[in-house]
C-alpha positions in Angstrom: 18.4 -37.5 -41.4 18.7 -34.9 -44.0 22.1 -33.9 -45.4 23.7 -30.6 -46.6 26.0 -31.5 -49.2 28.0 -34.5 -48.1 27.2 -33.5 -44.3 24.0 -34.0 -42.2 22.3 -31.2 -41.4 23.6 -29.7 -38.0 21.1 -29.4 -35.2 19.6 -25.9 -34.3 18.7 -24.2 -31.7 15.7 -21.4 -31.0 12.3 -21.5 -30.8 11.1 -24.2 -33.7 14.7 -25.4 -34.1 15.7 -29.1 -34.2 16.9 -28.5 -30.3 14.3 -25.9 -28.7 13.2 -28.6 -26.3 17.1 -28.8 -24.8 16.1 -25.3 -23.3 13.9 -24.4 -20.5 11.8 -21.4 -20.8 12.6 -18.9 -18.2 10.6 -16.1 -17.0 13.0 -12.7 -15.5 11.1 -11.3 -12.5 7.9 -9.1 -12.3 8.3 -5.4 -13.2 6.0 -2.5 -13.0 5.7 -1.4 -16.2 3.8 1.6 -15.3 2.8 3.5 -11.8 0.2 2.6 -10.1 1.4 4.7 -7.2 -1.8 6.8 -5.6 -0.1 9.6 -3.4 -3.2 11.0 -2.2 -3.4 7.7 -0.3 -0.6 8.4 1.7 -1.1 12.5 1.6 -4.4 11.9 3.5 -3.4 9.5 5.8 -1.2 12.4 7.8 -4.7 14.6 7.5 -5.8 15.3 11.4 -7.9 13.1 13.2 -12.0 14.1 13.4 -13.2 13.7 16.8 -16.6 12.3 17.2 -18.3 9.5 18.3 -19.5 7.2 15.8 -22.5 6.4 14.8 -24.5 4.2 12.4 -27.0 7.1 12.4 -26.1 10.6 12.2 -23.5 12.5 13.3 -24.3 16.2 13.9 -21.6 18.7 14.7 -22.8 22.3 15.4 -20.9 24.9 13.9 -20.5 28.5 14.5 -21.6 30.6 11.6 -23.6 33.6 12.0 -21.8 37.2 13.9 -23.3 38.8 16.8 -25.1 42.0 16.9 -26.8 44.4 18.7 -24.1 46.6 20.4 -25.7 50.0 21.9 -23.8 53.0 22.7 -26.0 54.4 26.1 -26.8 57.5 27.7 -25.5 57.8 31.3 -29.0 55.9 32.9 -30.2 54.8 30.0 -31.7 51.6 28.5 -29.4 49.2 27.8 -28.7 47.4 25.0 -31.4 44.5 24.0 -29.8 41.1 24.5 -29.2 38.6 21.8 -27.3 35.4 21.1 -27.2 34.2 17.3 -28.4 30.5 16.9 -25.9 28.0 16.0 -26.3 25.7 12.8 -25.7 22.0 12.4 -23.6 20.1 9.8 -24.3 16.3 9.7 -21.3 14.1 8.9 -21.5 10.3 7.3 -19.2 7.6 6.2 -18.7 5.8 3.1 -18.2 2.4 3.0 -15.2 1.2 0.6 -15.0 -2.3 -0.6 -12.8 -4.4 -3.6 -13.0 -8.5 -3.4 -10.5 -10.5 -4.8 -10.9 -14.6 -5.5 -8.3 -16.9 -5.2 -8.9 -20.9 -6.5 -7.8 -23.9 -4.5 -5.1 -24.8 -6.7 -3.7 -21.5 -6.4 -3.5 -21.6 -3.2 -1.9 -24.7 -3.3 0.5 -23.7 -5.5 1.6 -20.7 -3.2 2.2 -22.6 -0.4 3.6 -25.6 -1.5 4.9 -25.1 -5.2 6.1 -21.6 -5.6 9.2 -22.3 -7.1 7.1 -22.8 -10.2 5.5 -19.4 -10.0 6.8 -16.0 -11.4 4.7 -14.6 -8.3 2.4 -16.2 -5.5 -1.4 -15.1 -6.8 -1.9 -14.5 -3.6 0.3 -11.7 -3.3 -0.2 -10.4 -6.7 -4.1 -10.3 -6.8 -3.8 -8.7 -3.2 -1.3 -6.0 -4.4 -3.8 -5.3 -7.5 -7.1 -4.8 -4.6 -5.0 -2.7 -3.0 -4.1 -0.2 -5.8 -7.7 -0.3 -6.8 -8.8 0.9 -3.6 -6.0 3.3 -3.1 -6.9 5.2 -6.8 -10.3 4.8 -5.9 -10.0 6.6 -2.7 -7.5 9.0 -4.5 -9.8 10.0 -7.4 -12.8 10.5 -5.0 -10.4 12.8 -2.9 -10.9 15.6 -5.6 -14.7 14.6 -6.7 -17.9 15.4 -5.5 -20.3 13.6 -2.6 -22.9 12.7 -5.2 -20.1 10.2 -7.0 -20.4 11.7 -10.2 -17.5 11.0 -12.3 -18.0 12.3 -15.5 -21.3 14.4 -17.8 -22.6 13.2 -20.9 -21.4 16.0 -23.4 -23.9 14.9 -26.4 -26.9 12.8 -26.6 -26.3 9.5 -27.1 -27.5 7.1 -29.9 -30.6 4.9 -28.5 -28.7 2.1 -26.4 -29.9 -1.9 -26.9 -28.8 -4.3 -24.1 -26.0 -6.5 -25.4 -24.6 -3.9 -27.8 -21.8 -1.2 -27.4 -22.4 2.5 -27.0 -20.1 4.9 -28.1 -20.5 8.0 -25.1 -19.2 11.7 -25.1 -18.0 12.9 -22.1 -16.8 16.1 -19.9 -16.7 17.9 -16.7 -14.8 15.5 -14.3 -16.7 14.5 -11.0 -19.4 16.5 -12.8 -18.1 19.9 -12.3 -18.4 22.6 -15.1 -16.2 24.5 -13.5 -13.9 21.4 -15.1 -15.3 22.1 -18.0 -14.3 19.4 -21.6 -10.7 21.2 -23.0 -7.6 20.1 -21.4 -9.2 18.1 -19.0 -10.4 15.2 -21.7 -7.3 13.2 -21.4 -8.1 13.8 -17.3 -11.7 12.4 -17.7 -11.0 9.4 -19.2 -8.3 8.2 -16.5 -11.6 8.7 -14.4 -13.3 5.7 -16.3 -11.4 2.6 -16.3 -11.8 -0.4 -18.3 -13.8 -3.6 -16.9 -15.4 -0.9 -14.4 -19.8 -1.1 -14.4 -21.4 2.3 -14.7 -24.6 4.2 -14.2 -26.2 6.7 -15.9 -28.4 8.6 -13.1 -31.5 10.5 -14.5 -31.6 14.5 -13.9 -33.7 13.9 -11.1 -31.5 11.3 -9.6 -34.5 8.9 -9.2 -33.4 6.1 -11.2 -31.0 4.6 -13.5 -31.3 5.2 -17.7 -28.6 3.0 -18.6 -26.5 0.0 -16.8 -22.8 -0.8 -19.0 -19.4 -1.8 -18.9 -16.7 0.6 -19.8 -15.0 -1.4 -23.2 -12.3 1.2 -23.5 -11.2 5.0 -22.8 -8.1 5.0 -25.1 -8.5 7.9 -27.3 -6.5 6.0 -30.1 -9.4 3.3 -30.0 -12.3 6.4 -29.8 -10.6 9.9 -30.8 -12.1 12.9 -29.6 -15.3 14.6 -30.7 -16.8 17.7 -30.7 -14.1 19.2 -28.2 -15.2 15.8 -25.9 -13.5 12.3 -24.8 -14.9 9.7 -25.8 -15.7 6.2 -24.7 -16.9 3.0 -25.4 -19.2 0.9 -23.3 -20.8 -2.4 -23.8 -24.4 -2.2 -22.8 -25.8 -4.4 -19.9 -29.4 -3.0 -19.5 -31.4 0.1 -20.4 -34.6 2.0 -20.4 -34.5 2.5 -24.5 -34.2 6.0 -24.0 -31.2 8.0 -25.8 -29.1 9.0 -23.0 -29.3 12.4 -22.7 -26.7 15.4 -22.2 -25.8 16.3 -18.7 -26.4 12.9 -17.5 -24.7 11.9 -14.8 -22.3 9.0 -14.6 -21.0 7.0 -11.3 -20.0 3.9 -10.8 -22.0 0.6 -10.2 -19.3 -2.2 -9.3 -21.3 -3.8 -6.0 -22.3 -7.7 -7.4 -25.8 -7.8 -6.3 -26.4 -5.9 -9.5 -27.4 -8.2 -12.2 -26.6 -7.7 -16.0 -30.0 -8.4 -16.6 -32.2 -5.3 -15.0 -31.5 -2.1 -14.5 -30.1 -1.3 -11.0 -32.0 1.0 -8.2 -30.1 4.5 -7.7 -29.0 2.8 -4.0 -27.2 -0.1 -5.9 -24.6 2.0 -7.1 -22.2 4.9 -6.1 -24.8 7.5 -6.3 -24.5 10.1 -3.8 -22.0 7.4 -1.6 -18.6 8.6 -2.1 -16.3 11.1 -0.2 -16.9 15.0 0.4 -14.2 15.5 -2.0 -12.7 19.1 -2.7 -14.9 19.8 -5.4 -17.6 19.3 -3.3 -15.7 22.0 -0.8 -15.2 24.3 -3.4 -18.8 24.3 -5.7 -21.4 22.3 -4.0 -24.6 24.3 -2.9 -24.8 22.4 0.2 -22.0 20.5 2.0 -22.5 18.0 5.0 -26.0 18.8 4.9 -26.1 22.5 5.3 -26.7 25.8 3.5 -25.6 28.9 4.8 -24.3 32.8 3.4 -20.8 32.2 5.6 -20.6 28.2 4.8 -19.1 28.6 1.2 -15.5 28.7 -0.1 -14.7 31.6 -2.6 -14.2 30.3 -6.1 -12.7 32.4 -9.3 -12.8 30.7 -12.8 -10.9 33.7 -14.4 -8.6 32.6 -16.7 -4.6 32.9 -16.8 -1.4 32.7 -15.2 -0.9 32.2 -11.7 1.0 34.6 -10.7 2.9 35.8 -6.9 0.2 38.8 -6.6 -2.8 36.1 -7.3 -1.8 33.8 -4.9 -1.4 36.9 -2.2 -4.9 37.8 -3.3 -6.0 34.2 -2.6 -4.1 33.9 1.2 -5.6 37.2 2.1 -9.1 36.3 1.1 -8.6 32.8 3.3 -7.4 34.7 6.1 -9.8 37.3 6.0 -12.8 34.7 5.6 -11.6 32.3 8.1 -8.9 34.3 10.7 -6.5 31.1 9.2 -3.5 30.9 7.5 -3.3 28.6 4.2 -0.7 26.1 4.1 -1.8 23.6 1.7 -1.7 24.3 -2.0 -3.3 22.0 -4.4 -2.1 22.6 -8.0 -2.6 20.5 -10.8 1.4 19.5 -12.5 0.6 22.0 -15.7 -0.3 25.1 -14.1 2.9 25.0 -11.7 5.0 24.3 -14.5 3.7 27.4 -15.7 4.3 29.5 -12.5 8.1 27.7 -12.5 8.4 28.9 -16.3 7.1 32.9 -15.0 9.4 32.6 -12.3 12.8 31.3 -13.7 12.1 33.8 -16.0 12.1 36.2 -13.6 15.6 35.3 -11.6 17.0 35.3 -15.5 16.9 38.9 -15.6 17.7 39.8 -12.2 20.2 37.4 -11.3 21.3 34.8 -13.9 23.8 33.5 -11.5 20.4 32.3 -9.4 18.8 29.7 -11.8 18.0 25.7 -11.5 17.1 24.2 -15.0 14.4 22.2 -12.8 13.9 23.9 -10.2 10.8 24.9 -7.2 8.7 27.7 -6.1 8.3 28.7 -3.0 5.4 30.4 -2.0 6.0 31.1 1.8 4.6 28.7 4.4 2.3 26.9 1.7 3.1 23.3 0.7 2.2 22.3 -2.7 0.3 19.3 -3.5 0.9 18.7 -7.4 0.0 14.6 -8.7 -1.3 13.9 -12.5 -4.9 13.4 -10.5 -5.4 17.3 -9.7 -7.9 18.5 -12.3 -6.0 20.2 -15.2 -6.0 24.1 -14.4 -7.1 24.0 -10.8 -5.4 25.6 -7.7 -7.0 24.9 -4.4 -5.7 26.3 -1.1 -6.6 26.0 2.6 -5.1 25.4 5.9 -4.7 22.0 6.5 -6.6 22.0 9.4 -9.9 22.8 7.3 -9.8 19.3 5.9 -9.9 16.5 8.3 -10.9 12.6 8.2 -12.4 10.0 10.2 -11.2 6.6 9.4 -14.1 4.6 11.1 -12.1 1.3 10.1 -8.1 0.5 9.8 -6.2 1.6 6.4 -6.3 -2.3 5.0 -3.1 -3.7 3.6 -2.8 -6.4 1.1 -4.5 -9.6 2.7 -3.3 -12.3 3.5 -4.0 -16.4 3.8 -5.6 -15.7 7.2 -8.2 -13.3 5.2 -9.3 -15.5 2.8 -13.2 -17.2 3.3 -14.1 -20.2 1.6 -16.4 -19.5 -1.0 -20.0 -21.7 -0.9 -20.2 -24.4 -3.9 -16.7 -23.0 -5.6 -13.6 -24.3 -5.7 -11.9 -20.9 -4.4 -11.4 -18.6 -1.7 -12.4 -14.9 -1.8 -10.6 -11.7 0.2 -12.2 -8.2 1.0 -10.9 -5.2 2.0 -13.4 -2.8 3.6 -12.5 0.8 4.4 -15.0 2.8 6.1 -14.2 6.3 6.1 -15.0 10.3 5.3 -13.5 13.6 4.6 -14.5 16.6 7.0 -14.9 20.0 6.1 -14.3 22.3 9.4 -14.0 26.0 7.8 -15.4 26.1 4.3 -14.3 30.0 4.3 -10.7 28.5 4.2 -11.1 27.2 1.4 -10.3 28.9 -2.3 -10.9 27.2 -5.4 -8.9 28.5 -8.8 -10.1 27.0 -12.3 -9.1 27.8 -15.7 -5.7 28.6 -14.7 -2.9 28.6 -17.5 -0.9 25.4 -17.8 2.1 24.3 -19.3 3.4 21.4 -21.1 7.1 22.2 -21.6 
């Protein structure tokens, strides 16, 4: 035993000390240590029911779109006017299939059932909590996005990509919109990509897949911005040796019959498979499979602050294009702080006595939607009875042990949760899409 002067050394304590082994290690319990919450999960959940009957083919719904003429003003025994009845057009409604697997070995399903004390959580319940978030951000990002899946455009030609290597990519327009344009949204686009997620870059024509990778990272302190773009990295898993080029679309290519080996087909991945989101609503050409002059939303990219006498303009124009009133306001969190900030300001000089340091707008019989996943600078309006769903399958919870299949040849169990659903579009003209809007930070 060593000594200290005439006195053995005393025993310590702590991590290396002479008595560290005398103390257990203890673990507090789990915390969140960030939100994970996805309100447009819940949000849509209360969204009116679709009624049709469902089919694994398609689903037409004929819609009313085109006035009726031919009104004569007669002479007293004259011809009459020549009858007419305007044809009726057809919108075609399908369902997207939603799917996240989890795997669960056979010792950690032991360990839940018969050894938890042991555990800081049952991996059961933890990896089913984590499919569950997944899904719900999934479905809450393509709530906003665009049928085709797009998530993001390539900003600038890439380097030439070599399988196995990482590829640095610039990015903009979220869900491939240029109406989203690069600017304030790049910190917005990159929440889009997430890390451990497989990609696709669809060709212009949408024919095949240029490049198959893996995002590496989005953090803009890893890959700063570029150009006025995000950037990301992403580790290469196949390619066509061709520079990716700008305007490239990119969706995501998660499904497991995809091998890192080949490029997959366009129908291996999310292309055109995700929700009619409100982007689609708003910008897309066509929407549920139809064209027409009166099946459009109005749009205005003017830039700004959103002010009382704009969002009068905006009501009016719903209500004159559909006969509805608007009482849904989707606002990205910047551009309402902006209209509080014009507001308060406002009550300041007519009533100071009238003023919440955090305070609300109102804005009649509207109810505004504002979560950090609206677009930056985007206001969309519309009666909530414009947007519908149709929830082919149950909302899936977290699973349990009774949802777990043995896996074949693997020591471990595997979980899925399926959600077969769609978004519904009933009145496009109540629909009005505002971009570029002014935004503020504090």
């Amino acid at each position: 035993m060593s000594s200290v002067g005439n006195y053995p050394t005393p025993p310590t304590t702590g991590s290396g000390g002479t008595l560290d082994k005398a103390f257990k290690k203890v673990h507090a319990a789990l915390i969140n240590g960030f939100n994970f919450m996805s309100e447009e999960w819940a949000m849509t959940s209360s969204l009116k029911n679709f009624s049709i009957d469902v089919s694994a083919r398609e689903m037409i719904v004929p819609i009313d779109l085109n006035l009726s003429s031919g009104v004569a003003s007669i002479n007293d025994m004259g011809m009459e006017a020549i009858p007419s009845t305007p044809v009726l057009d057809e919108a075609v409604i399908s369902y997207i299939n939603l799917n996240k697997r989890l795997i669960v070995s056979d010792l950690s399903r032991t360990l839940d059932e018969k050894h938890s004390k042991g555990q800081v959580t049952k991996t059961l319940a933890f990896s089913g909590k984590k499919a569950l978030e997944a899904l719900a951000a999934d479905y809450s990002d393509r709530f906003y996005g665009q049928a085709s899946g797009a998530l993001a455009l390539v900003a600038v030609d890439t380097a030439v990509p070599s399988a196995g290597a990482e590829l640095t990519v610039s990015i903009t327009s979220p869900y491939g919109s240029t109406s989203l344009g690069a600017g304030t949204t790049r910190g917005y686009i990159r929440a889009l990509l997430r890390s451990g997620d497989r990609i696709a870059f669809i060709a212009a024509d949408g024919a095949s897949v240029v490049t198959y990778a893996t995002v590496v990272t989005t953090s803009a302190t890893a890959f700063a911005d570029s150009g006025g773009f995000a950037r990301i990295q992403v580790s290469v898993l196949a390619t066509n040796g061709v520079a990716v080029a700008t305007g490239i679309r990119i969706v995501k290519a998660n499904a497991t019959q995809i091998g890192a080996a080949a490029l997959p087909t366009t129908p291996e991945t999310d292309f055109n498979k995700s929700l009619t989101g409100l982007m689609s609503i708003v910008s897309a050409g066509s929407l549920h499979n139809l064209t027409h002059e009166n099946w459009t939303a109005e749009t205005s990219s003017s830039a700004g602050a959103l002010t009382g006498t704009r969002m009068r303009f905006i009501t009016d124009t719903i209500e004159n294009r559909s006969g509805k009133k608007a009482d849904r306001a989707v606002i990205s969190q910047g551009v309402y702080r902006n209209l509080v900030s014009t507001t308060v300001g406002a009550l300041r000089y007519a009533d100071i006595g009238n003023m919440e340091t955090i305070g609300d707008v109102k804005a009649g019989s509207l109810k505004w939607h504002k979560t950090r996943r609206v677009p930056p600078g985007t206001l969309i309006v519309y009666p909530s009875d414009c947007l519908q769903k149709l929830d082919v399958s149950e909302r899936p919870d977290a699973p349990g042990v009774s949802d777990l299949r043995r896996m074949m040849d693997r020591s471990a169990h595997v979980a899925s949760l399926d959600f077969n659903t769609a978004l519904v579009c009933t009145c496009r003209a109540g629909f009005f899409g505002a971009f570029s809007l002014t935004e503020s930070d504090a």
